[in-house]
C-alpha positions in Angstrom: 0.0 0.0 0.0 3.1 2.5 0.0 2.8 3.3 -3.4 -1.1 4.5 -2.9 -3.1 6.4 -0.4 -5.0 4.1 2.4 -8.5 3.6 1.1 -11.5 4.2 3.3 -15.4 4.1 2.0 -17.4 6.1 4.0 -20.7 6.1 3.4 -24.5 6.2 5.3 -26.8 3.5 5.0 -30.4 1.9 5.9 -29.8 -1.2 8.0 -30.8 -3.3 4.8 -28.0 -1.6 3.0 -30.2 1.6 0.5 -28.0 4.5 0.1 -31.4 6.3 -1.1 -32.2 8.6 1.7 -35.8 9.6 -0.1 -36.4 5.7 0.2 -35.9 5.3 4.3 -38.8 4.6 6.6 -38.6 7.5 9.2 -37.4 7.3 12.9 -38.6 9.2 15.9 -35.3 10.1 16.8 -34.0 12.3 13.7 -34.3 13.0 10.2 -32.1 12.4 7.2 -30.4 16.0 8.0 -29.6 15.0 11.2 -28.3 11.8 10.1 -26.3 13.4 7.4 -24.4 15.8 9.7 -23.5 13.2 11.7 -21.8 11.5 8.7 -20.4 14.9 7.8 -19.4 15.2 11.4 -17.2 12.0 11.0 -15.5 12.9 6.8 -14.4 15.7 8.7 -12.9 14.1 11.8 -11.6 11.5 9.7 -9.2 14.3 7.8 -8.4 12.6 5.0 -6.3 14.5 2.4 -9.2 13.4 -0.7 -12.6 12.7 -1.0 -13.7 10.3 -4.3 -17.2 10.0 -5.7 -18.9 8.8 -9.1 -19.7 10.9 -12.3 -23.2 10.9 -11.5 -23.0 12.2 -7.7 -20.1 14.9 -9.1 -22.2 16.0 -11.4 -24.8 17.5 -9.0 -21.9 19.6 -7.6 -19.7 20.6 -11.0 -23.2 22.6 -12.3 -21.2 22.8 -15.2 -22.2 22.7 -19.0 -19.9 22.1 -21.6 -17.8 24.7 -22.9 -15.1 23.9 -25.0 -12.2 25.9 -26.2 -12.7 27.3 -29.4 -8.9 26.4 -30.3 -6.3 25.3 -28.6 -2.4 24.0 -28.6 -1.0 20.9 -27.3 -2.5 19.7 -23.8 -0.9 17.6 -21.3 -1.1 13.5 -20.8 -1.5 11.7 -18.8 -1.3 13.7 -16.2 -2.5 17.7 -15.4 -2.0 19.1 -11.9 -3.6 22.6 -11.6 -2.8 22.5 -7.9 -0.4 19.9 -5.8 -0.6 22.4 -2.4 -3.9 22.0 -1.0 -5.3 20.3 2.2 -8.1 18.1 0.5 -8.8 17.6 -3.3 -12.1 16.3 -4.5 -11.2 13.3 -6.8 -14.3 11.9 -9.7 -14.4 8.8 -11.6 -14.8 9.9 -15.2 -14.1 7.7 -17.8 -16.2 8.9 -20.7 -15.4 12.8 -19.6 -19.0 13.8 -18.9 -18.5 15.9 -16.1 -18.0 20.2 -17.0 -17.1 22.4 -14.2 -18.3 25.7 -13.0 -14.9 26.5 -11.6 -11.8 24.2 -10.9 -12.7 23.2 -6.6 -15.9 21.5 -5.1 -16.2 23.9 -1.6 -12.9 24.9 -1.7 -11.4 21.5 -2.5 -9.7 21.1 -5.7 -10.6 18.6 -8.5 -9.0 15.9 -9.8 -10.4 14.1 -12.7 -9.6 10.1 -13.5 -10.8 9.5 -17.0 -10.6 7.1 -19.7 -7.7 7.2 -22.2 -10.3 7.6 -24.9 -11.2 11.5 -24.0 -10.8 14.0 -27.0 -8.1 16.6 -26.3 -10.5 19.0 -26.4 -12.2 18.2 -23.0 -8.7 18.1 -21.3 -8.2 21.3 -22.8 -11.8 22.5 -21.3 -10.9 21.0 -18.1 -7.3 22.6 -17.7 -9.0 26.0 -18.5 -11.1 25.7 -15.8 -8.1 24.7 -13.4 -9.7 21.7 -12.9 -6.3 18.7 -12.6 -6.7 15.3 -14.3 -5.6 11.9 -14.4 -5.8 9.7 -18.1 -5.6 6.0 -18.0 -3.5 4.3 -20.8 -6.6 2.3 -22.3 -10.5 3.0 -22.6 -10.9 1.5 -18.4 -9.4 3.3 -15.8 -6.9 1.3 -13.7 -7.8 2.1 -10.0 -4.5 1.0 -9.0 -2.5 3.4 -11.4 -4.7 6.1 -10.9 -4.1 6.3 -6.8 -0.7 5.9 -7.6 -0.4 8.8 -9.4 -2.7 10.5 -6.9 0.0 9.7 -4.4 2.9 10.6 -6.2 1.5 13.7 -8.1 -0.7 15.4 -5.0 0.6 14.1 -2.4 -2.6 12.3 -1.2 -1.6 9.4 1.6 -5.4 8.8 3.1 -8.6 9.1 0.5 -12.4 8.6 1.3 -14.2 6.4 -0.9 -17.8 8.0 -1.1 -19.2 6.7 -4.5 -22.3 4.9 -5.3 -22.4 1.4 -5.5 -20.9 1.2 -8.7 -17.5 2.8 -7.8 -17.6 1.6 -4.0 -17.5 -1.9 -5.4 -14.8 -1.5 -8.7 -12.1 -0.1 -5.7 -13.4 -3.5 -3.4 -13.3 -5.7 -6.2 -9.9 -4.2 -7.3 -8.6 -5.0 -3.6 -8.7 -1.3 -3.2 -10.4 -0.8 0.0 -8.6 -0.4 3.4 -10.6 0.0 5.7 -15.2 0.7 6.1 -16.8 3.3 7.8 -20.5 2.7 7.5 -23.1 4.9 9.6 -25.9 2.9 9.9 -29.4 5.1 10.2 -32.5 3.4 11.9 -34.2 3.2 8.7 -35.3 0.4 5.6 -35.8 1.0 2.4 -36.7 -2.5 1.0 -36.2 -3.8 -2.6 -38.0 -1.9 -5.4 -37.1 -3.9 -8.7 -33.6 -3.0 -9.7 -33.6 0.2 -8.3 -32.3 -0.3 -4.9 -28.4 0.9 -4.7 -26.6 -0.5 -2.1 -23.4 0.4 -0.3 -21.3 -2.1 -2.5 -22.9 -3.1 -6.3 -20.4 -5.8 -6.5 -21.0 -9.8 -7.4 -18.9 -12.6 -6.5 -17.3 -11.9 -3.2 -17.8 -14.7 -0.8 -14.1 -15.8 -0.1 -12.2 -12.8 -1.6 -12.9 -10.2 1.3 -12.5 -10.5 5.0 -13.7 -7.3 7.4 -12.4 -7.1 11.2 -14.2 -5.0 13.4 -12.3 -2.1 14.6 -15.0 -0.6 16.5 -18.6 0.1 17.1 -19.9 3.8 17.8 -23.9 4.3 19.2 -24.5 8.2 17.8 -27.2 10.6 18.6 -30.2 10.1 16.3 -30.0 6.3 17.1 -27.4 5.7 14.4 -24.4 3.8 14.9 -21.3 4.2 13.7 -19.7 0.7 12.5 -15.6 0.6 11.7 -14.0 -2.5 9.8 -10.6 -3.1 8.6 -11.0 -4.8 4.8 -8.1 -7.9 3.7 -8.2 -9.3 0.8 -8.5 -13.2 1.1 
């Protein structure tokens, strides 16, 4: 693991595993505000030096729309750093390069970009102009691996919260990417609802490839608990 950061998904659940909040039964003990300060509460404790989420959860922040240069020169692969000196970047999985940008940070946070070595040159150019740093795999997939290499190496980045949907929490557990699980649980269900229901990890196929070891159990206000697990590979 010295050539990457440490790996932790945090994320906020139902006790039957939704990551839909509009979904939850309701509790007489808090709301889903109150729930999702308390998971704020603990990203920030946690003081990571990154934050990583999908394409689709980015997007709701970026608020950009796509604005290309109208010319430009040469632009820089595989790698772009706008920034390398701040205290947390905000990291998105990318590969088709969907995501625009209003500006180049997410609060404050810078971006960093992993994308698909298929993007036109003309979205990297788009993306430098708005200060926004990126990351290009070698082929069409992203290599996980590589990329928090390079994440490492280029930004200095030793400790990084996984905080994707399904879909990217389980690529980085599949990958043997994951370190370490914080889950707060909220006194809620959700139930099935065809193929609609996201859970904390959209991964087949893991029975003897992951073992978790509790590192500690946390009862919150809002009668959530706070669950810590240390992830192996097996």
């Amino acid at each position: 693991m010295n050539d990457r950061p440490k790996v932790t998904c945090h994320m906020t659940s139902s006790l039957d595993g939704g990551l839909h909040p509009s979904r939850y039964t309701k509790s007489p003990k808090g709301v889903v505000k109150d729930w999702s300060a308390a998971y704020e509460g603990i990203h920030d404790a946690i003081a990571a030096d990154a934050w990583l989420v999908g394409r689709v959860t980015m997007a709701e922040m970026a608020k950009g729309a796509p604005h290309p240069p109208a010319g430009h020169g040469a632009v820089e692969r595989p790698v772009h750093v706008a920034r390398r000196d701040a205290k947390t970047y905000a990291v998105a999985v990318d590969r088709s390069g969907k995501l625009h940008f209003a500006k180049g940070d997410i609060g404050g946070d810078p971006v960093v970009v992993l994308l698909g070595g298929g993007v036109e040159d003309r979205h990297l150019a788009e993306l430098a102009g708005d200060g926004v740093s990126y990351i290009v795999a070698e082929g069409p997939e992203i290599d996980l691996g590589t990329a928090l290499a390079v994440l490492r190496r280029e930004f200095g980045i030793g400790h990084l919260l996984l905080e994707g949907g399904g879909g990217v929490n389980g690529s980085f557990l599949a990958a043997g990417l994951v370190d370490e699980l914080s889950l707060v649980l909220a006194p809620a269900l959700v139930g099935r609802v065809g193929e609609e229901t996201i859970a904390v990890f959209g991964t087949e196929g893991l029975q003897g490839k992951v073992e978790l070891t509790l590192l500690g159990v946390e009862t919150l206000e809002h009668d959530l608990l706070h669950l810590r697990y240390a992830v192996t590979p097996s």
